[in-house]
C-alpha positions as CSV (number, residue, x, y, z in Angstrom):
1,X,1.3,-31.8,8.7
2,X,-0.6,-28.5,9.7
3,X,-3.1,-28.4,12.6
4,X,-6.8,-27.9,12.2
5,X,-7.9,-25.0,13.0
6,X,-10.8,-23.7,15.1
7,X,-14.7,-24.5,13.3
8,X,-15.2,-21.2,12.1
9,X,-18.8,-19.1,11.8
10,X,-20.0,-18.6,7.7
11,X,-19.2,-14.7,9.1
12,X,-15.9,-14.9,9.4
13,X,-13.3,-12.5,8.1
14,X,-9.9,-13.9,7.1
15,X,-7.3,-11.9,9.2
16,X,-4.2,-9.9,7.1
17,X,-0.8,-9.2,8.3
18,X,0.7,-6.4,6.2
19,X,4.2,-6.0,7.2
20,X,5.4,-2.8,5.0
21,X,7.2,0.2,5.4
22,X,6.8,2.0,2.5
23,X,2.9,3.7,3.8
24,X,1.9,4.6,0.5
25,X,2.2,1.0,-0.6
26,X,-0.2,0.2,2.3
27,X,-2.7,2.9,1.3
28,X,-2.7,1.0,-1.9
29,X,-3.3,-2.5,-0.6
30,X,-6.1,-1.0,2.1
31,X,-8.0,1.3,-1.1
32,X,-8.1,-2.0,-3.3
33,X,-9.4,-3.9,-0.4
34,X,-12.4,-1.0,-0.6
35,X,-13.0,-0.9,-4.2
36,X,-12.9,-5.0,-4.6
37,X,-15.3,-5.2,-1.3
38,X,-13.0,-7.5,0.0
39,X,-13.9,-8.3,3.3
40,X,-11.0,-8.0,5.5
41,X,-9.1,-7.8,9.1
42,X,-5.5,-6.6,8.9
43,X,-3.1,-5.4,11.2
44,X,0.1,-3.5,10.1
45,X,3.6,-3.8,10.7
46,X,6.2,-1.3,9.7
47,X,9.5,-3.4,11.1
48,X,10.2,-7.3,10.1
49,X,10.9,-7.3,13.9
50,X,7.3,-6.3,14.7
51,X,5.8,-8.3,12.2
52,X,7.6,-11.7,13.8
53,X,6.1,-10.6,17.7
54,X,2.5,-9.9,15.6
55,X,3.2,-13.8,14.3
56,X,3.3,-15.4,17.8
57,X,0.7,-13.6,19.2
58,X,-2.2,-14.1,16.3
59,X,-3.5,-15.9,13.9
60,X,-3.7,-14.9,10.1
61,X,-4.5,-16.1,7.0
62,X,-2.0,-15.0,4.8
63,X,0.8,-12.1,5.1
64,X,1.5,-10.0,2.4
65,X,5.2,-8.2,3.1
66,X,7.7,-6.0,1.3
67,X,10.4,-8.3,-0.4
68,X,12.9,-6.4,1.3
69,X,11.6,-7.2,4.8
70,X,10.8,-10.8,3.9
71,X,14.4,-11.0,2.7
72,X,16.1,-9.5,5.7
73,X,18.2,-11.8,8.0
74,X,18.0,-14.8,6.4
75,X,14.2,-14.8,5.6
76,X,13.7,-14.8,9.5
77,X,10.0,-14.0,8.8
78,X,9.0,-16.0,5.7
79,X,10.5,-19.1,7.6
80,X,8.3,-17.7,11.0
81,X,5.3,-17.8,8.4
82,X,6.0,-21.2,7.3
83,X,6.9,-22.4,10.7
84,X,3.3,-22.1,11.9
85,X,1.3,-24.7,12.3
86,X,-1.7,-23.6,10.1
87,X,-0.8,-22.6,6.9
88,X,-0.6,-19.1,6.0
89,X,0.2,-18.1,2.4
90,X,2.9,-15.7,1.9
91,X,2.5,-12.7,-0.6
92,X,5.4,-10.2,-1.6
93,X,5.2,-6.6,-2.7
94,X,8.1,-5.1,-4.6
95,X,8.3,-3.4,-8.1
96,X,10.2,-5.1,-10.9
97,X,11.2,-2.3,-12.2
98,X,13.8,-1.0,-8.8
99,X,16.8,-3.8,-9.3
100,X,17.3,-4.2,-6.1
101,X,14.1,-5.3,-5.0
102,X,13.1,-7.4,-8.2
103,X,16.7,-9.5,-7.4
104,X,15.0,-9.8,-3.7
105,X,11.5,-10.5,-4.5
106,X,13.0,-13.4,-6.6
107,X,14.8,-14.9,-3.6
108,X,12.2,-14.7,-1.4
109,X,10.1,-16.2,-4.1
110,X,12.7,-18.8,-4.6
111,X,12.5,-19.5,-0.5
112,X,8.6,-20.4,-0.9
113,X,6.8,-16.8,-1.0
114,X,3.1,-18.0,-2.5
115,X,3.0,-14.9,-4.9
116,X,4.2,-11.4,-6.2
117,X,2.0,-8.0,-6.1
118,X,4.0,-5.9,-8.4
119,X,4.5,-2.2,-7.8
120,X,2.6,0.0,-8.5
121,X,-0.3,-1.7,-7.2
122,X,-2.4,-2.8,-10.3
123,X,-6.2,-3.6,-9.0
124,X,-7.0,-6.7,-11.0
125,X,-3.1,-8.2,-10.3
126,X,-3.3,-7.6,-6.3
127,X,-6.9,-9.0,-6.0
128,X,-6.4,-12.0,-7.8
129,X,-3.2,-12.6,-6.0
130,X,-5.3,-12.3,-2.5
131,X,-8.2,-14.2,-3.7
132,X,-5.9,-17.1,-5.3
133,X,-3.7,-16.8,-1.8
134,X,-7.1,-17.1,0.4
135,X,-8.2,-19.9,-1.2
136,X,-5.3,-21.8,-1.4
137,X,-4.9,-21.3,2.6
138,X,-8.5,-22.6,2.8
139,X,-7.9,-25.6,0.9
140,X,-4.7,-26.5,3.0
141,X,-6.8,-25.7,6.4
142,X,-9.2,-28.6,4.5
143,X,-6.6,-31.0,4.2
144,X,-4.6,-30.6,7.4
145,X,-8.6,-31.1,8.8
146,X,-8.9,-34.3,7.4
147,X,-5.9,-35.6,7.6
148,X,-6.4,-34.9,11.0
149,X,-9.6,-36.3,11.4
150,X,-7.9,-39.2,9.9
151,X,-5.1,-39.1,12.2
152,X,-7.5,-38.8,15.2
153,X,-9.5,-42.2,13.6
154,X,-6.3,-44.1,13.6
155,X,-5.6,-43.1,17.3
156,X,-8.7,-44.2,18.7
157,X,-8.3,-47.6,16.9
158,X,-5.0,-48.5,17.9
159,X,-6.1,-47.6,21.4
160,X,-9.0,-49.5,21.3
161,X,-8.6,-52.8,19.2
162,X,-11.6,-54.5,20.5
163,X,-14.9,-53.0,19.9
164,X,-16.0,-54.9,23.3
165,X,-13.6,-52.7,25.7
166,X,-15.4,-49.7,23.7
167,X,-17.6,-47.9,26.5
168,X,-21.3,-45.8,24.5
169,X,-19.4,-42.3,25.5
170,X,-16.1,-43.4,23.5
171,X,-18.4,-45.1,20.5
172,X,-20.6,-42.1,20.5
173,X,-17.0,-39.6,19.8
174,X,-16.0,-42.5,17.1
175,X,-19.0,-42.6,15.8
176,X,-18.6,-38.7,14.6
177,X,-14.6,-38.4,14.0
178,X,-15.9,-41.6,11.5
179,X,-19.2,-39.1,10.1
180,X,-16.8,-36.5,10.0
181,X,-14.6,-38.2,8.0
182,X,-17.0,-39.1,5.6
183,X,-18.2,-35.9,5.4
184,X,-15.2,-34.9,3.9
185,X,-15.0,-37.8,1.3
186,X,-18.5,-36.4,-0.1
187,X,-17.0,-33.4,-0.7
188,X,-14.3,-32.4,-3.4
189,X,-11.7,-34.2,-0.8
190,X,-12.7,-37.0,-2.2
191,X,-11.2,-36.4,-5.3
192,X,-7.8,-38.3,-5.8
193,X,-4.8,-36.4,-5.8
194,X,-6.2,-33.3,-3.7
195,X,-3.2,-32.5,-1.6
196,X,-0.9,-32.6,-4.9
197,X,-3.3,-29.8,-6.2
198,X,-2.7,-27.7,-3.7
199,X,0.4,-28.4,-4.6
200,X,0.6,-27.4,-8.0
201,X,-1.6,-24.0,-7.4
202,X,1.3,-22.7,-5.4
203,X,4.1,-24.1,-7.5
204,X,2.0,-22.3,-10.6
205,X,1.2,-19.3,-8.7
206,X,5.1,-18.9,-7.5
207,X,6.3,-19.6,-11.2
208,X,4.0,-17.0,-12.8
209,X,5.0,-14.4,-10.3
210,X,8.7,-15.7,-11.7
211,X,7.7,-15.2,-15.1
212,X,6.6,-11.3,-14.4
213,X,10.0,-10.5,-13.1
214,X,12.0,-12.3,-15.7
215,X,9.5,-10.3,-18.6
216,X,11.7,-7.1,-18.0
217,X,14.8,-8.6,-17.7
218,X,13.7,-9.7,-21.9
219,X,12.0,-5.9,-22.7
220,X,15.0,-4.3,-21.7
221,X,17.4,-6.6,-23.4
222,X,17.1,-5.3,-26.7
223,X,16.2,-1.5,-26.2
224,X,15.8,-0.5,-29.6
225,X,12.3,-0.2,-30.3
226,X,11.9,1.8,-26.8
227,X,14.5,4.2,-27.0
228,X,14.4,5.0,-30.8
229,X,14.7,8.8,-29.9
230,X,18.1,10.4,-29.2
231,X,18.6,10.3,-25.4
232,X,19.8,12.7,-23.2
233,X,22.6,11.4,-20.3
234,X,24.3,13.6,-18.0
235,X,27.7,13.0,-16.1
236,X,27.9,14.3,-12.3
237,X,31.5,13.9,-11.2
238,X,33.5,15.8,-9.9
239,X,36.7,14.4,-11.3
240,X,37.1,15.9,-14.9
241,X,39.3,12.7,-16.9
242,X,36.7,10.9,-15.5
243,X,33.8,12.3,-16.8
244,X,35.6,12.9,-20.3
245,X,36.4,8.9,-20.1
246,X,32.9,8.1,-19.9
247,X,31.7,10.8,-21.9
248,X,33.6,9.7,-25.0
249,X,32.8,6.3,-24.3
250,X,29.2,6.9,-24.4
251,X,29.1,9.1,-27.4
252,X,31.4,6.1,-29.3
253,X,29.0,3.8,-28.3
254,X,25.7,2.5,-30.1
255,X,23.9,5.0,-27.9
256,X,22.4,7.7,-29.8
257,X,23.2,10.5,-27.1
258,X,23.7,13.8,-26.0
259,X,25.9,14.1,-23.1
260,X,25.9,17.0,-20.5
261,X,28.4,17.2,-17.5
262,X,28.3,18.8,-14.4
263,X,31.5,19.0,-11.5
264,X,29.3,19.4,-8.6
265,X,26.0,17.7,-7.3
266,X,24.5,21.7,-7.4
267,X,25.0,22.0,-10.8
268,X,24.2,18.3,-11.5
269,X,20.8,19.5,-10.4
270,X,20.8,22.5,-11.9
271,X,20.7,21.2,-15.4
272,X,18.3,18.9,-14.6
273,X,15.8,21.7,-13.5
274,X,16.6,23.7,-17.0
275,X,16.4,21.1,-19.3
276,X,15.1,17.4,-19.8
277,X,17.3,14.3,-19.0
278,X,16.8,10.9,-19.5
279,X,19.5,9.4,-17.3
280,X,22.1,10.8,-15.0
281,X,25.1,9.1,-14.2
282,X,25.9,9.9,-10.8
283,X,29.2,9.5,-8.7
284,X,28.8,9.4,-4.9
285,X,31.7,11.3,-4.0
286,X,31.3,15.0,-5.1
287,X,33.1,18.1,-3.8
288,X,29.7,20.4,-2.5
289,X,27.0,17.5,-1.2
290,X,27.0,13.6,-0.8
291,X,25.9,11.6,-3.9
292,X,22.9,10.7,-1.9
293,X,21.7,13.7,-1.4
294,X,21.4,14.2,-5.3
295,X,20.2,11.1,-5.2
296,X,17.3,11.9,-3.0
297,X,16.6,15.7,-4.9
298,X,16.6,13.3,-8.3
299,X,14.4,10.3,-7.2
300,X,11.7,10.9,-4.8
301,X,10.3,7.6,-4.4
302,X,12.5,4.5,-4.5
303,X,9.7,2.6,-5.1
304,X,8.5,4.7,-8.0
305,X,11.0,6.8,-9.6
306,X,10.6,9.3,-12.3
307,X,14.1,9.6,-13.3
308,X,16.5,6.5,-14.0
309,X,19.9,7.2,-12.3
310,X,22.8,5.0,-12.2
311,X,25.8,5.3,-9.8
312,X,29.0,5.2,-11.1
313,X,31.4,5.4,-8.3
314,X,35.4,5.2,-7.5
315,X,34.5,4.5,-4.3
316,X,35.5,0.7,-3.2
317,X,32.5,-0.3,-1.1
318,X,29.9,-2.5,-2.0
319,X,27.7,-1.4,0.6
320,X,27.2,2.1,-1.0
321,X,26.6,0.3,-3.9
322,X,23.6,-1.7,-2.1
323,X,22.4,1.4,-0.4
324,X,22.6,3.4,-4.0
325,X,20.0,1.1,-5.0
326,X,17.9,0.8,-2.0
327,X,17.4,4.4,-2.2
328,X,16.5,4.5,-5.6
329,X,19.2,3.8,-8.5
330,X,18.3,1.7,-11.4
331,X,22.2,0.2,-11.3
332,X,25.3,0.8,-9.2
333,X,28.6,0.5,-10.6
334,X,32.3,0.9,-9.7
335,X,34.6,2.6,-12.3
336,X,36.9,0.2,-12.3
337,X,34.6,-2.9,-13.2
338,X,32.3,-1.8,-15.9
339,X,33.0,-1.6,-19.5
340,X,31.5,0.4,-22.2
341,X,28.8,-1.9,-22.9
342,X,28.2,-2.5,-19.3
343,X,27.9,1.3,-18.6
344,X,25.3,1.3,-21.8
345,X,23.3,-1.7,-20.8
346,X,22.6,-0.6,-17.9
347,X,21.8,2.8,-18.6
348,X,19.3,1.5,-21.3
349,X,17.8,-0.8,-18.4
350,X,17.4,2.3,-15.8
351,X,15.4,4.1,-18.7
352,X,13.5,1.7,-19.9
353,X,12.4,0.8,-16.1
354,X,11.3,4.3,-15.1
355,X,9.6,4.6,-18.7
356,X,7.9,0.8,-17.7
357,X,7.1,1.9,-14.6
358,X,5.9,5.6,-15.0
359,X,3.5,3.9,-17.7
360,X,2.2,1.5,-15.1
361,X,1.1,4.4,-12.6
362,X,-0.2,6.5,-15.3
363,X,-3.0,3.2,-16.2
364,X,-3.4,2.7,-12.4
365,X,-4.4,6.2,-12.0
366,X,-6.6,6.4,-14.7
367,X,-8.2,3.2,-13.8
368,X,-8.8,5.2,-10.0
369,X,-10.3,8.0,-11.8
370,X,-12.5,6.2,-14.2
């Protein structure tokens, strides 16, 4: 059962905590609160670590957090946030569109997260998300105050069965926990069923935010009538059977593609500065610079990149693999796992992601400017 909170004043401000390292995103959040005269107090955290000290030391109405910091260590901080007494919706920020952190906002949906504000930041999407998230937190705080008002009733009763051992202070406080109570009941609390509705708003809420992620999983399924134009890939690796492997498997594929090779990460991005490419396939170990650092000349953001990559790597460690992607690959791969189609699927899904996603900033922007 959550604890009532405090009475509060009709000027009260619900309190943010905003725990996200990507500052950008939090320029985002902080200009919609502006242009949707929200009326806010937020405090920021950058680390999951800081944002867990900011829990125990305030109180907040709802937390809105970067899936990959809610996921860290076991969801330490989503389970803080649902460890408090008062509840405290629980809002995520990641964009479908990066694998990685569409595969860790659905965990930390799956864990209990309220909601999803998909990236880029879409001003209708992340104000209805805070709104819905506000109220619901206000409706809980309802509930957990009658049902401790309640609680409090049966207290006094049991501790006082006879109504002659009752002294005037003791009937006086009875007297209001019992006016307070029906108080509530001449509200919408007294509607049956109110605590299963608060329910079912978050359970709808979480399943929508579901929904979202799963709705690129099915546009990218069946490329076809996104990529009907001839598509360009090219193949950074330094090891030359390799690259003709892949090339030949591409070009014998259903792609319709032109393939351009490079040996070294310097002329990987060399092409890429003369002429237009719609994937690269990148391998991490090159003779001249890391794979990484093509990685970061190719894609600037990871939240928001302009140019799908996907790593294709003899190198047996899964934790490049996972860092490929946090940095801002579409898909990571090991040469000796993927076949053909797997190699063409997910090349298909990188474009269609960056091509989803580059669309999404360009109507954001435009909304900005309008």
């Amino acid at each position: 059962m959550y604890a009532a909170p405090s009475p509060v004043t009709s000027s009260f401000r619900p309190r943010l905590l905003i725990a996200e390292n990507n500052f950008s995103t939090f320029e985002s959040l902080v200009d919609t609160f502006g242009k949707s005269r929200l009326d806010l107090n937020f405090d920021l955290c950058t680390s999951r670590d800081g944002a867990m000290r900011k829990l125990l030391d305030s109180p907040y109405q709802l937390i809105i957090s970067d899936a990959h910091l809610a996921e860290m260590d076991d969801f330490s901080l989503l389970k803080r946030a649902q460890a408090r007494e008062t509840f405290m919706p629980f809002l995520i920020t990641a964009s479908p569109s990066n694998t990685q952190e569409k595969e860790s906002a659905r965990q930390v949906l799956e864990h209990g997260a309220f909601d999803l504000i998909s990236l880029p930041l879409e001003f209708e999407q992340t104000t209805s998300a805070i709104l819905l998230a506000l109220w619901e937190s206000k409706l809980m705080t309802l509930i957990a105050c009658k049902e401790r008002a309640v609680e409090k009733y049966r207290e006094h009763m049991a501790a006082y069965p006879s109504g002659n051992q009752m002294d005037a202070t003791f009937k006086r406080t009875l007297s209001a926990i019992h006016d307070s109570i029906f108080s509530y009941h001449q509200t919408i609390l007294r509607t049956e069923g109110f605590t299963d509705l608060a329910t079912r708003v978050a359970n709808q809420a979480r399943q929508k935010a579901l929904e979202r992620l799963d709705a690129l999983s099915v546009s990218v399924r069946e490329p076809s009538h996104l990529l009907s134009d001839p598509i360009s890939i090219l193949l950074i690796d330094a090891n030359h059977r390799d690259r003709e492997c892949y090339a030949r498997r591409l070009k014998a594929s259903s792609l319709n593609c032109d393939v351009v090779q490079a040996a070294t990460g310097r002329a990987g991005l060399d092409v890429c500065a003369r002429q237009p490419i719609d994937c690269v396939v990148l391998e991490i170990d090159l003779p001249d610079m890391s794979g990484f650092q093509v990685l970061e000349f190719l894609v600037w953001s990871a939240s928001h990149p302009q140019r799908a990559v996907v790593v294709l790597t003899g190198l047996p460690n899964e934790h490049l693999l996972k860092l490929a992607l946090k940095n801002g690959a579409q898909a990571a791969l090991q040469k000796r796992a993927p076949s053909a189609d797997k190699l063409e699927e997910s090349i298909l899904r990188a474009i269609a992601a960056v091509k989803q996603d580059r669309e999404k900033s360009q109507s954001a922007n435009a909304r900005l400017s309008a």
